[in-house]
Residue frames as a rotation matrix with the C-alpha (Angstrom) as fourth column:
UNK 1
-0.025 0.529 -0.848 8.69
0.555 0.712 0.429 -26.61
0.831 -0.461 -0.312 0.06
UNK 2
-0.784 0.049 -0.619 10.04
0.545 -0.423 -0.724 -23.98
-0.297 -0.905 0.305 2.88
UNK 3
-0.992 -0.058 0.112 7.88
0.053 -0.997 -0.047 -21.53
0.114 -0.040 0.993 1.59
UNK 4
-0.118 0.991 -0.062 4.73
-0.223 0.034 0.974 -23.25
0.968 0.129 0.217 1.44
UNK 5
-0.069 -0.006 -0.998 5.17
0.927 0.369 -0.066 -24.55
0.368 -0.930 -0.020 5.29
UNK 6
-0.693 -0.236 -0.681 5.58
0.681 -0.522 -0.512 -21.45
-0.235 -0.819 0.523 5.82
UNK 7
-0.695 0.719 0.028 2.38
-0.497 -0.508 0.704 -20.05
0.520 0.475 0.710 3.95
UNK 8
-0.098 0.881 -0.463 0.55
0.065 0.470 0.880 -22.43
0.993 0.057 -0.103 5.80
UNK 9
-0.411 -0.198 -0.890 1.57
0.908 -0.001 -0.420 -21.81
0.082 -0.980 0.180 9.12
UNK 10
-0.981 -0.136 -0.142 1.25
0.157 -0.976 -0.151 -18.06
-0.118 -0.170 0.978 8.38
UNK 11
-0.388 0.844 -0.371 -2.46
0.116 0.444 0.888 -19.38
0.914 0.302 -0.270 6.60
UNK 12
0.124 0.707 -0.697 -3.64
0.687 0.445 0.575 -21.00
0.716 -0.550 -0.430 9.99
UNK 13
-0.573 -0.481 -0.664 -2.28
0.818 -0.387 -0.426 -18.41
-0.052 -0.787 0.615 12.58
UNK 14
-0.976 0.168 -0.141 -3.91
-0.172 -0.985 0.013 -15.69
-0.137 0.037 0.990 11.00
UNK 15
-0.163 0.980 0.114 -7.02
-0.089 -0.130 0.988 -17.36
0.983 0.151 0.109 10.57
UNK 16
-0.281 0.102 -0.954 -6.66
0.889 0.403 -0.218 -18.59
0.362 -0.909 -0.204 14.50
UNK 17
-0.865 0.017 -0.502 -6.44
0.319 -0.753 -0.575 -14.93
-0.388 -0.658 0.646 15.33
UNK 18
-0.932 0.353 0.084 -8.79
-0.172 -0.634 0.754 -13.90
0.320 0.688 0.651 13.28
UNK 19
-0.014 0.903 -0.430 -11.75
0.107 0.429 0.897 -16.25
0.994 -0.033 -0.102 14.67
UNK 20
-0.117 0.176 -0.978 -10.61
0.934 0.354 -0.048 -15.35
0.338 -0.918 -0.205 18.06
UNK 21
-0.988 -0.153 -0.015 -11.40
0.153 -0.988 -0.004 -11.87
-0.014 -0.007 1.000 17.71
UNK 22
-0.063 0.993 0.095 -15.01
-0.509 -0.114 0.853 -11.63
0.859 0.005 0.512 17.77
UNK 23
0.277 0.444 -0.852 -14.81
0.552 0.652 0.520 -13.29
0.786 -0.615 -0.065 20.93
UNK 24
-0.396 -0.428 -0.812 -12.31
0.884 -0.415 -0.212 -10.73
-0.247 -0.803 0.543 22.75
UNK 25
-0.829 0.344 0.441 -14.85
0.153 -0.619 0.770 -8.23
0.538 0.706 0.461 20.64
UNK 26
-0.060 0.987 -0.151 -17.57
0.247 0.161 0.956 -9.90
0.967 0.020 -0.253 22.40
UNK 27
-0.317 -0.316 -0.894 -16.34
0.945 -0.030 -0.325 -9.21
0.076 -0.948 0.308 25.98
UNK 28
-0.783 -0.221 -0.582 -16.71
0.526 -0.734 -0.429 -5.51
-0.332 -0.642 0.691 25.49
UNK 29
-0.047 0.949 -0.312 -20.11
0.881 -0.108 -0.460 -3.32
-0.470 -0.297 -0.831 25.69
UNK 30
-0.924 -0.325 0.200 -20.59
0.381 -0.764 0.521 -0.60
-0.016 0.558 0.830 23.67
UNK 31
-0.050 0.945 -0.324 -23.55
0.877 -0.114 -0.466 1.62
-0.477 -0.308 -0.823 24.15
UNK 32
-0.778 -0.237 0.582 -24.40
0.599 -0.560 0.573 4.60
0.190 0.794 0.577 21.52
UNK 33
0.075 0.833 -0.549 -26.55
0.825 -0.361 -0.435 7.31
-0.561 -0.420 -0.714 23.40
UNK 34
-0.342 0.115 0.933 -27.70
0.674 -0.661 0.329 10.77
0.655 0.741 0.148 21.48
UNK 35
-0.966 0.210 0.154 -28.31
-0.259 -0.720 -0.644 14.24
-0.024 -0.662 0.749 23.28
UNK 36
-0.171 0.955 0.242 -32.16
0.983 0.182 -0.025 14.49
-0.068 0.234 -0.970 23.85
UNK 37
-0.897 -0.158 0.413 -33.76
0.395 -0.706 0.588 17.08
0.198 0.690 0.696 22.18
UNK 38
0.278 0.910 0.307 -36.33
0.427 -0.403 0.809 17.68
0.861 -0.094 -0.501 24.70
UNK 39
-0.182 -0.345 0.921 -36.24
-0.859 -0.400 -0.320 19.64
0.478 -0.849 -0.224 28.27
UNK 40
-0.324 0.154 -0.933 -36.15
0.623 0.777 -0.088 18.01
0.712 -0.610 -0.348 31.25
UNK 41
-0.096 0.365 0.926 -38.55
-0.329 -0.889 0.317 19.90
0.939 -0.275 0.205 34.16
UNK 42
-0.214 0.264 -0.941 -38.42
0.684 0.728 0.049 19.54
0.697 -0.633 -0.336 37.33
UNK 43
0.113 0.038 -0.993 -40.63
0.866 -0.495 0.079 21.42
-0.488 -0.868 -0.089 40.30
UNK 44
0.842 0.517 -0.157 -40.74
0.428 -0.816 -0.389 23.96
-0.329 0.261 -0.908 37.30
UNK 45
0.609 -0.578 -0.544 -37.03
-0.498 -0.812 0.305 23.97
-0.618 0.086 -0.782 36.30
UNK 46
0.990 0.129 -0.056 -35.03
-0.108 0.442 -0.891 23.33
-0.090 0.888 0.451 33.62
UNK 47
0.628 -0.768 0.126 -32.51
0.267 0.366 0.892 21.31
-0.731 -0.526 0.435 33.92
UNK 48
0.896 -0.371 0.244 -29.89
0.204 -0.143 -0.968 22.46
0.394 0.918 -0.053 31.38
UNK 49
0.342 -0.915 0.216 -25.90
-0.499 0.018 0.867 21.97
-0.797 -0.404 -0.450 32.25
UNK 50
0.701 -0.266 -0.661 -23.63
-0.667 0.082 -0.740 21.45
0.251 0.961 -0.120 28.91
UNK 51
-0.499 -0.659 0.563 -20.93
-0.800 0.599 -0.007 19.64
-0.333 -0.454 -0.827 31.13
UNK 52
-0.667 0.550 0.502 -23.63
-0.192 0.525 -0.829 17.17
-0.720 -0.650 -0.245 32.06
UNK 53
-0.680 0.714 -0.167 -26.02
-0.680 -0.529 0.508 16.75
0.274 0.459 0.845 29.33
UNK 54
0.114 0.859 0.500 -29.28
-0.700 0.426 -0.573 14.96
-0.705 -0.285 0.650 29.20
UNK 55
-0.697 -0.230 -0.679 -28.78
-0.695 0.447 0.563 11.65
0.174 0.865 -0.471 26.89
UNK 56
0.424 0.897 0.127 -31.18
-0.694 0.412 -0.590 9.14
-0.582 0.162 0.797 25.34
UNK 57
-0.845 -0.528 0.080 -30.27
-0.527 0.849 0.042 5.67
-0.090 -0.006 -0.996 24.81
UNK 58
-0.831 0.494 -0.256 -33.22
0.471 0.870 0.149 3.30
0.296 0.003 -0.955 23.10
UNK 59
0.168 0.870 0.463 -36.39
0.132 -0.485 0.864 6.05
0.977 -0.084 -0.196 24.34
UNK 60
0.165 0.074 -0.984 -34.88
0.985 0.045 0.169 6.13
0.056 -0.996 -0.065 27.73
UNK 61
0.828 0.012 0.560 -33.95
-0.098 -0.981 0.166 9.28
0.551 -0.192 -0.812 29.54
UNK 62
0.371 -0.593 -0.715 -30.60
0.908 0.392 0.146 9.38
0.194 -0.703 0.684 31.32
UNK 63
0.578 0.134 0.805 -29.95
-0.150 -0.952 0.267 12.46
0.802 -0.275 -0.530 33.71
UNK 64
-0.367 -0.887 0.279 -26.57
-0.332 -0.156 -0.930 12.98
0.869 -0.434 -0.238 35.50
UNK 65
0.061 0.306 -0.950 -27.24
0.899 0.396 0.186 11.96
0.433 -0.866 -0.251 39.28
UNK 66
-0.437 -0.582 -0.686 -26.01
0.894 -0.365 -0.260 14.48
-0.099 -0.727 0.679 40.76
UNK 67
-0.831 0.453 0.322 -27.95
0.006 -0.572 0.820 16.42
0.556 0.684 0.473 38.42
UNK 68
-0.090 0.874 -0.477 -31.17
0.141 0.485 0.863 14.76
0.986 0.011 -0.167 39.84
UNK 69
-0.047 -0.068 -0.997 -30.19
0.996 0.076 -0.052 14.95
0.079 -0.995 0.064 43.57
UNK 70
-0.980 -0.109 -0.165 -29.45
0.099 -0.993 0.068 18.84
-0.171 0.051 0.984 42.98
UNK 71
-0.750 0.627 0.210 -32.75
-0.457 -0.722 0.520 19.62
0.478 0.294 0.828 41.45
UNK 72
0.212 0.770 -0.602 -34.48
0.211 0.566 0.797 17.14
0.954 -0.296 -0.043 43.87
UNK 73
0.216 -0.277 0.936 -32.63
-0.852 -0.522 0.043 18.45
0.477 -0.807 -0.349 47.66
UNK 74
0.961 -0.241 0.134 -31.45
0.126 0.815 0.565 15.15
-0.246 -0.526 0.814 48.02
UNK 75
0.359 -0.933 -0.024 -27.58
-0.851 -0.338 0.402 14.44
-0.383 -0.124 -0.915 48.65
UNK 76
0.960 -0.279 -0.037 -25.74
0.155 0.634 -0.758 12.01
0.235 0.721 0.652 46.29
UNK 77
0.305 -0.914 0.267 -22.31
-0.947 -0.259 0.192 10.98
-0.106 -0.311 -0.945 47.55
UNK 78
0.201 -0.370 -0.907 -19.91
-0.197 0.892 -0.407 7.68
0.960 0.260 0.106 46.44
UNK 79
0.780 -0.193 0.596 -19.29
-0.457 0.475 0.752 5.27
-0.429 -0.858 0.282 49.56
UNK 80
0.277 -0.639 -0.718 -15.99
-0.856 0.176 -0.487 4.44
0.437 0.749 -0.498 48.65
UNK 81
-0.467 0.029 0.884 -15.92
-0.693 0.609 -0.386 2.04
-0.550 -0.793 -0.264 51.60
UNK 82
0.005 0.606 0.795 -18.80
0.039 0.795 -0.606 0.08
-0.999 0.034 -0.020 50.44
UNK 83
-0.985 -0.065 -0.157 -18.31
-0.136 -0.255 0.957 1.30
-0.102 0.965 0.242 46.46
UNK 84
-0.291 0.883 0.367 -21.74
0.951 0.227 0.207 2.34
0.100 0.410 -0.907 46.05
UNK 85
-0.792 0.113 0.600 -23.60
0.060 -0.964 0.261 5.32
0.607 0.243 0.757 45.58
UNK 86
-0.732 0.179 -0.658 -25.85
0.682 0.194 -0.705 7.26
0.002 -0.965 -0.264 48.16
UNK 87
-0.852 -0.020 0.524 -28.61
0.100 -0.987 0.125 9.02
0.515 0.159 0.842 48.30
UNK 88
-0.376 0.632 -0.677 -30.59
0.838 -0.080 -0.540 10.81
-0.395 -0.771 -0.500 50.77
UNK 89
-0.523 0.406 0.749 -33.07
-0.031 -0.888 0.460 13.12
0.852 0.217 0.477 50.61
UNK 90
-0.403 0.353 -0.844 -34.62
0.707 -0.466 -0.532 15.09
-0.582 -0.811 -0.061 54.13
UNK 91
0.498 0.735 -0.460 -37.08
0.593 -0.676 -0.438 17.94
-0.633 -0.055 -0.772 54.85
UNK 92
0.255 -0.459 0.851 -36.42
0.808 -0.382 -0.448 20.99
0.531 0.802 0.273 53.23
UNK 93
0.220 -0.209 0.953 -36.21
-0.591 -0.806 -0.041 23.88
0.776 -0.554 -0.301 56.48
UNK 94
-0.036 0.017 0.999 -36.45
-0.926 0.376 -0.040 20.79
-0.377 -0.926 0.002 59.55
UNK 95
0.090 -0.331 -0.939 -35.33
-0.651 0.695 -0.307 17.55
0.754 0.639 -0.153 59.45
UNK 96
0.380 -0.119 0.917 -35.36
-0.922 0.036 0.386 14.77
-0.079 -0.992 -0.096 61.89
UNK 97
0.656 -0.527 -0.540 -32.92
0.351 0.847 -0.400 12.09
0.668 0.073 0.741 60.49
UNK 98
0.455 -0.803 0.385 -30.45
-0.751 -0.579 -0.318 10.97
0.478 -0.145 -0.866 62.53
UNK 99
0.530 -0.243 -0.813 -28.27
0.073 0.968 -0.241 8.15
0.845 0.068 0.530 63.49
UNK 100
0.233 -0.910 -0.343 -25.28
0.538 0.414 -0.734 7.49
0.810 -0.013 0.586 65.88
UNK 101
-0.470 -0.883 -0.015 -23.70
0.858 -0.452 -0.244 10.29
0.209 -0.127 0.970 66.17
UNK 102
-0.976 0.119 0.180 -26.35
-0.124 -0.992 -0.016 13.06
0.177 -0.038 0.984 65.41
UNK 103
-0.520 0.817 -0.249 -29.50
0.848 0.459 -0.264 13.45
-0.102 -0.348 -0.932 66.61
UNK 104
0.238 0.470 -0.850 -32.16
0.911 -0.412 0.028 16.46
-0.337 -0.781 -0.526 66.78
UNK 105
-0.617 -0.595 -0.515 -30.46
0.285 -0.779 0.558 19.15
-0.733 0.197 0.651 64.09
UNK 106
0.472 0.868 -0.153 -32.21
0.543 -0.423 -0.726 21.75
-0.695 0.260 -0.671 62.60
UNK 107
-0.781 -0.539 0.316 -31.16
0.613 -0.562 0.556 23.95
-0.122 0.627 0.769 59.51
UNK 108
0.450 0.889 -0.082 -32.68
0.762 -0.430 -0.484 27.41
-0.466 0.156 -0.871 59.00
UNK 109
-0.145 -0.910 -0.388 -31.26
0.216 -0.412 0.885 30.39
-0.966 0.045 0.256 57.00
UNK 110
0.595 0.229 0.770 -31.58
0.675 0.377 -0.634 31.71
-0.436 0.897 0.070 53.56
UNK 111
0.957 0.071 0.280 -29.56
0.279 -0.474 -0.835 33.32
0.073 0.878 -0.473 50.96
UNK 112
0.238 -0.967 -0.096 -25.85
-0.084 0.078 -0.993 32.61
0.968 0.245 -0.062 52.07
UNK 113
-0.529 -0.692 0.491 -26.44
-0.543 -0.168 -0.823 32.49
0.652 -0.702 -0.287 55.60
UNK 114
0.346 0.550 -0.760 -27.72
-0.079 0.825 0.560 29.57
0.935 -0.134 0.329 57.43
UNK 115
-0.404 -0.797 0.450 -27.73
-0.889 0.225 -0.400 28.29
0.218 -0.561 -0.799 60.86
UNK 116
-0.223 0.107 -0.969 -27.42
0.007 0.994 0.108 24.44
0.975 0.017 -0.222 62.52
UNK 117
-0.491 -0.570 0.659 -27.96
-0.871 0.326 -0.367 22.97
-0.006 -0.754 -0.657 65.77
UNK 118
0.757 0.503 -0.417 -28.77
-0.383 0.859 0.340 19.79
0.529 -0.098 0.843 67.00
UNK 119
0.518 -0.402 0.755 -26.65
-0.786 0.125 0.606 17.33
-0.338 -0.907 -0.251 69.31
UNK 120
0.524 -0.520 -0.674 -23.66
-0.593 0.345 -0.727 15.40
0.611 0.781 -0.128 68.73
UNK 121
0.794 -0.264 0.548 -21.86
-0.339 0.555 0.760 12.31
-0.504 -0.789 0.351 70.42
UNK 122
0.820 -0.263 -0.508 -18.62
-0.467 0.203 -0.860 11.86
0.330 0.943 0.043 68.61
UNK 123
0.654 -0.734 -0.184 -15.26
0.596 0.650 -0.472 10.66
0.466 0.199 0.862 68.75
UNK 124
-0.741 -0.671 -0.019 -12.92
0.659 -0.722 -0.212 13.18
0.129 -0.170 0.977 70.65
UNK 125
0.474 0.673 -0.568 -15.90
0.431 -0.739 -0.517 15.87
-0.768 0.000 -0.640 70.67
UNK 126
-0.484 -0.106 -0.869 -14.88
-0.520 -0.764 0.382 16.72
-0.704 0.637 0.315 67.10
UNK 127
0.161 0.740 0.654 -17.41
0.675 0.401 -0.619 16.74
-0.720 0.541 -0.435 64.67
UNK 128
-0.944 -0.260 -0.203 -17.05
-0.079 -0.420 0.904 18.21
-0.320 0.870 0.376 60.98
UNK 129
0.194 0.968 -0.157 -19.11
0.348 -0.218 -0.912 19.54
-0.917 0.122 -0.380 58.48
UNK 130
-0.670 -0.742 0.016 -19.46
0.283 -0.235 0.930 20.77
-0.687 0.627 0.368 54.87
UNK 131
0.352 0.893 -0.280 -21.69
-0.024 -0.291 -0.957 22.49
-0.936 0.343 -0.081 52.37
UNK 132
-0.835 -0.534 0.130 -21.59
0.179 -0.039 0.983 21.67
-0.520 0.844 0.128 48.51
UNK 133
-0.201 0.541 -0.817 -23.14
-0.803 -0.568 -0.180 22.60
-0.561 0.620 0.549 45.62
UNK 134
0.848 0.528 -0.045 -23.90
-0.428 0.634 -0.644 19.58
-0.311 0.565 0.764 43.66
UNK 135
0.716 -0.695 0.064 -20.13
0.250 0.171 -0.953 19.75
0.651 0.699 0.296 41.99
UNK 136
-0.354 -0.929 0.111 -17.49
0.251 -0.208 -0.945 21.18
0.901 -0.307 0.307 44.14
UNK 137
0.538 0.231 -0.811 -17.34
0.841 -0.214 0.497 22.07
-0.058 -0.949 -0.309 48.43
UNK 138
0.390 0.056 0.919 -17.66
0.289 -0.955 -0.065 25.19
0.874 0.291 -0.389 49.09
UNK 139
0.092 -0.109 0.990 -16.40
-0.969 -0.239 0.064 24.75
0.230 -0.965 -0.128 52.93
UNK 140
0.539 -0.043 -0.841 -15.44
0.483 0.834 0.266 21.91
0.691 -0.550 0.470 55.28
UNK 141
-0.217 -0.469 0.856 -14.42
-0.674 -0.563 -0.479 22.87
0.706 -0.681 -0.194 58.61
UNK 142
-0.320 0.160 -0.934 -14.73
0.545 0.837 -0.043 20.96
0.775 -0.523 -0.355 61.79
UNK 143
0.369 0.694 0.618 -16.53
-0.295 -0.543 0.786 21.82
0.881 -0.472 0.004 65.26
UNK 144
-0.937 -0.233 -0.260 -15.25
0.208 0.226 -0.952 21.01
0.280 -0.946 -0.163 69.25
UNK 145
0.494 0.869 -0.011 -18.37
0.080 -0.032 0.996 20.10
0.866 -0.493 -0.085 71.27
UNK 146
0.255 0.045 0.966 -18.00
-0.713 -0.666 0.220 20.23
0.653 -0.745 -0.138 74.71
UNK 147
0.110 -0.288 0.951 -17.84
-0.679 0.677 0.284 16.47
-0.726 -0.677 -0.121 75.33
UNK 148
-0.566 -0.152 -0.810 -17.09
-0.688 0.628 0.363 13.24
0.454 0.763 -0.461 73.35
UNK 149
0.508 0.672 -0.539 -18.85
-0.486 0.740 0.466 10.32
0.712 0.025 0.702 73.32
UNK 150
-0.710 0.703 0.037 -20.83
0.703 0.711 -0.020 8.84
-0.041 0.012 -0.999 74.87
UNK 151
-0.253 0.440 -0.862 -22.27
0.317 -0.804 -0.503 12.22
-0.914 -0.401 0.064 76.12
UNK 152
0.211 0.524 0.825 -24.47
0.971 -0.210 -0.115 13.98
0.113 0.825 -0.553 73.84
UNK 153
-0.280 -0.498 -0.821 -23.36
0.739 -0.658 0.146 17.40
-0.613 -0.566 0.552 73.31
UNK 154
0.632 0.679 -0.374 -25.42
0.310 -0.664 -0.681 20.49
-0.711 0.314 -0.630 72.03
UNK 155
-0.181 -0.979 -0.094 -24.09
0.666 -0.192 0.721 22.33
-0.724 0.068 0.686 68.83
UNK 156
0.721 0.648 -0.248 -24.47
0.344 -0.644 -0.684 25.24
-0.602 0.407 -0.687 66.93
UNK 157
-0.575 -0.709 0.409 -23.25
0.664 -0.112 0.739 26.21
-0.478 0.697 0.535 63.25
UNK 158
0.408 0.120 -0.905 -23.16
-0.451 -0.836 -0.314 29.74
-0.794 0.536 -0.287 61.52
UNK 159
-0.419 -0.644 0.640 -22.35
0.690 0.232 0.685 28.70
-0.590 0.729 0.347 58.18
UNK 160
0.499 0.143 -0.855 -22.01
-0.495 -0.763 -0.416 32.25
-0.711 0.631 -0.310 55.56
UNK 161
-0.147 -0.670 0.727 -21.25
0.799 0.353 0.486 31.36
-0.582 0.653 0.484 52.10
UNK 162
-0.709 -0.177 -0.683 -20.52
-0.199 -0.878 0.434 34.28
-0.677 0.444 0.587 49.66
UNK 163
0.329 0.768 -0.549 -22.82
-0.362 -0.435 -0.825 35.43
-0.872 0.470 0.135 47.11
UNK 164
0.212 -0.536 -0.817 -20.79
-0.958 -0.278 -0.066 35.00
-0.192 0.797 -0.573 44.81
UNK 165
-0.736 -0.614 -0.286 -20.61
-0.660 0.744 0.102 31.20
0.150 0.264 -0.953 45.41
UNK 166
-0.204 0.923 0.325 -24.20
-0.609 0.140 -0.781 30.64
-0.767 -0.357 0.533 45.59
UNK 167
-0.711 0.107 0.695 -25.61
0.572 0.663 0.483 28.23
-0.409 0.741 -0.533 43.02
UNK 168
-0.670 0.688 -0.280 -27.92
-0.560 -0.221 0.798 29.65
0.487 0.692 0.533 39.50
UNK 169
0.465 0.876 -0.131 -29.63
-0.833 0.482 0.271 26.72
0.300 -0.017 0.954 39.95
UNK 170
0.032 -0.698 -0.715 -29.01
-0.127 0.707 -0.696 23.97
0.991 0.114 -0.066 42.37
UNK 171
0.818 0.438 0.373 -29.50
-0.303 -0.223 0.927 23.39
0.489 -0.871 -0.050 45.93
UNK 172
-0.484 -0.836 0.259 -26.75
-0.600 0.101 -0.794 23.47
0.637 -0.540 -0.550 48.96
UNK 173
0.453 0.274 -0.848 -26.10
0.026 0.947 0.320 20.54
0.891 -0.167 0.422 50.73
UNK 174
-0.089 -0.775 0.625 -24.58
-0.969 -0.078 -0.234 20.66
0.231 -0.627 -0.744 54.40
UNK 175
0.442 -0.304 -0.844 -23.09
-0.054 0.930 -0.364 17.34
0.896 0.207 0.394 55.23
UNK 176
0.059 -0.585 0.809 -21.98
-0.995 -0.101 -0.001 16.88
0.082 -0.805 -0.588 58.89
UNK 177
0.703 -0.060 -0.708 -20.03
-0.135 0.967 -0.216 13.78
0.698 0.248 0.672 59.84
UNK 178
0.683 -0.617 0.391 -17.00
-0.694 -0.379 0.612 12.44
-0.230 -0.689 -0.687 61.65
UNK 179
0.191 -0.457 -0.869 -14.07
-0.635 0.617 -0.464 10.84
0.748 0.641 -0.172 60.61
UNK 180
0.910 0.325 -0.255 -13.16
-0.183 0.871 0.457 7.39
0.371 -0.369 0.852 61.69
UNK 181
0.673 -0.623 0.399 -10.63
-0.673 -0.291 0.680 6.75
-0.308 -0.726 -0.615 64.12
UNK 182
0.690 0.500 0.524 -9.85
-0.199 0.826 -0.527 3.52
-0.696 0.260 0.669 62.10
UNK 183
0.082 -0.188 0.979 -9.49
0.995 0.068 -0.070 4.40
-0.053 0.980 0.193 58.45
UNK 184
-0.705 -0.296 -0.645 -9.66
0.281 -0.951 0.129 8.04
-0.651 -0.090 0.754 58.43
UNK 185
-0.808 0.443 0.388 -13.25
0.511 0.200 0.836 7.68
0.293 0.874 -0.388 56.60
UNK 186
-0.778 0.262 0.570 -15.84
-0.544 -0.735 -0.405 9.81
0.313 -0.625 0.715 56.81
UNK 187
-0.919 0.205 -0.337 -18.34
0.375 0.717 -0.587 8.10
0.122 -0.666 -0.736 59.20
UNK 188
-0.578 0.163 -0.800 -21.58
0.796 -0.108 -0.596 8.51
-0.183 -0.981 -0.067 60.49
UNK 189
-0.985 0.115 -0.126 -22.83
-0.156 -0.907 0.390 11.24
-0.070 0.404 0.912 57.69
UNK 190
0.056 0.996 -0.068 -26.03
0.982 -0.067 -0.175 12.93
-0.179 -0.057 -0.982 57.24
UNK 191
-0.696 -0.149 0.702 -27.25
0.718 -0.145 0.681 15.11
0.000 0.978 0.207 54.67
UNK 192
0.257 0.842 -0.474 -29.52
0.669 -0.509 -0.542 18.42
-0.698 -0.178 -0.694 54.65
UNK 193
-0.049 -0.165 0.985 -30.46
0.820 -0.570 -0.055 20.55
0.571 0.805 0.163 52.21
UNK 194
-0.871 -0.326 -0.366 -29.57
0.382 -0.920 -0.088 24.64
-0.308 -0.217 0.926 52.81
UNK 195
-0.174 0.303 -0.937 -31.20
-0.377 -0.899 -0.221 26.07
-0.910 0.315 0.271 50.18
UNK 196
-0.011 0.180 0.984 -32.63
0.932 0.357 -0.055 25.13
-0.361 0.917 -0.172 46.67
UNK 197
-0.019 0.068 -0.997 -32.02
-0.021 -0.997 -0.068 28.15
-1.000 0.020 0.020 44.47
UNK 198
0.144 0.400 0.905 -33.73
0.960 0.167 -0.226 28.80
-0.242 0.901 -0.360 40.39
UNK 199
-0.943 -0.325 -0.064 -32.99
0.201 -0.714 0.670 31.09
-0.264 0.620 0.739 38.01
C-alpha cells in the first residue's frame, strides 16, 4: 500500500511539473535570425564588419546601430540616465545645433587633424570633449574657458588623431559635453561628425 501512495504522489507531482512547464517555457522569447547573404550599401559603401554582422529575421534586415550611425555621420550613444538610446545626426563640415551649454561651434579639418570653436557656458568653465570611432574613444580630454556660467565663453580645439587610429571605414565623432555637478553624468552633450572615411 506504501508503495502505491507513493507512486501516486510521485504520478501527480511529476505530471504538476510537467504541465507547468510550457508555461515558464512560455515566458521566454526566442528569436532565430540567419546571416544575410546580401550587401548592405550605403552612400556607396559596403557595410561589412564580421564582429557585427548583418542578420535577417522573417525578410527583415537588422544592421548593428552603431553600424548605421557610423556609415550615416550620426552619433549613437546609451543614456544611461534615461536608459535609452540616442541618436543625432548634424551637418557634415558646419553645424548649428546647440543647447545649454554650447552654442555656435564649428568643426573643420581633415585627415587626423581637425579644429573646433564655438562658445561655451559651463559649470566651473570646464568643458570636455571626445572623438570616437563608432567602437572605442580615441581621446577625451577636457578644456578651461575663461569663464563659467552664466557667461558665454569663446573656445577653440586642435584635436590630432594619429594615422594610425583613423577609421577604414567609419566616420569620427567629436562629442563635447560637461559633467554634472550632481551625478557625475555626462550632461548637456552634442555630437559632430569629424570625418567620414571609405575604403
Amino acid at each position: 500500500m506504501k508503495h502505491i501512495r507513493g507512486f501516486i504522489v510521485g504520478a501527480l507531482t511529476g505530471s504538476m511539473i510537467m504541465l507547468a512547464m510550457p508555461t515558464v517555457g512560455a515566458a521566454v522569447k526566442q528569436y532565430v535570425l540567419g546571416d544575410a547573404t546580401y550587401p548592405i550599401v550605403v552612400n556607396g559603401t559596403t557595410y561589412e564588419d564580421e564582429s557585427l554582422p548583418v542578420m535577417n529575421y522573417k525578410g527583415s534586415t537588422y544592421v548593428p546601430l552603431r553600424a548605421v550611425g557610423d556609415l550615416l555621420g550620426a552619433g549613437v550613444e546609451w543614456n544611461s540616465t534615461l536608459r535609452q538610446v540616442e541618436i543625432s545626426y548634424g551637418g557634415t563640415s558646419e553645424t548649428s545645433a546647440q543647447n545649454n551649454a554650447f552654442r555656435n561651434v564649428e568643426v573643420s579639418g581633415s585627415g587626423g587633424k581637425y579644429k573646433v570653436t564655438g562658445e561655451a557656458r559651463v559649470f566651473e568653465a570646464m568643458m570636455n570633449y571626445a572623438v570616437e570611432d563608432g567602437h572605442n574613444y580615441l581621446l577625451e580630454k577636457n578644456y578651461m574657458l575663461s569663464e563659467g556660467a552664466p557667461a558665454w565663453s569663446t573656445f577653440e580645439l586642435s584635436i590630432v588623431i594619429p594615422a594610425n587610429k583613423l577609421p577604414k571605414n567609419g566616420t569620427l565623432m567629436l562629442q563635447i559635453f560637461e559633467y554634472s555637478a550632481k551625478d557625475g553624468g555626462k550632461v548637456n552633450v552634442l555630437n559632430f561628425p569629424l570625418e567620414t572615411f571609405m575604403e
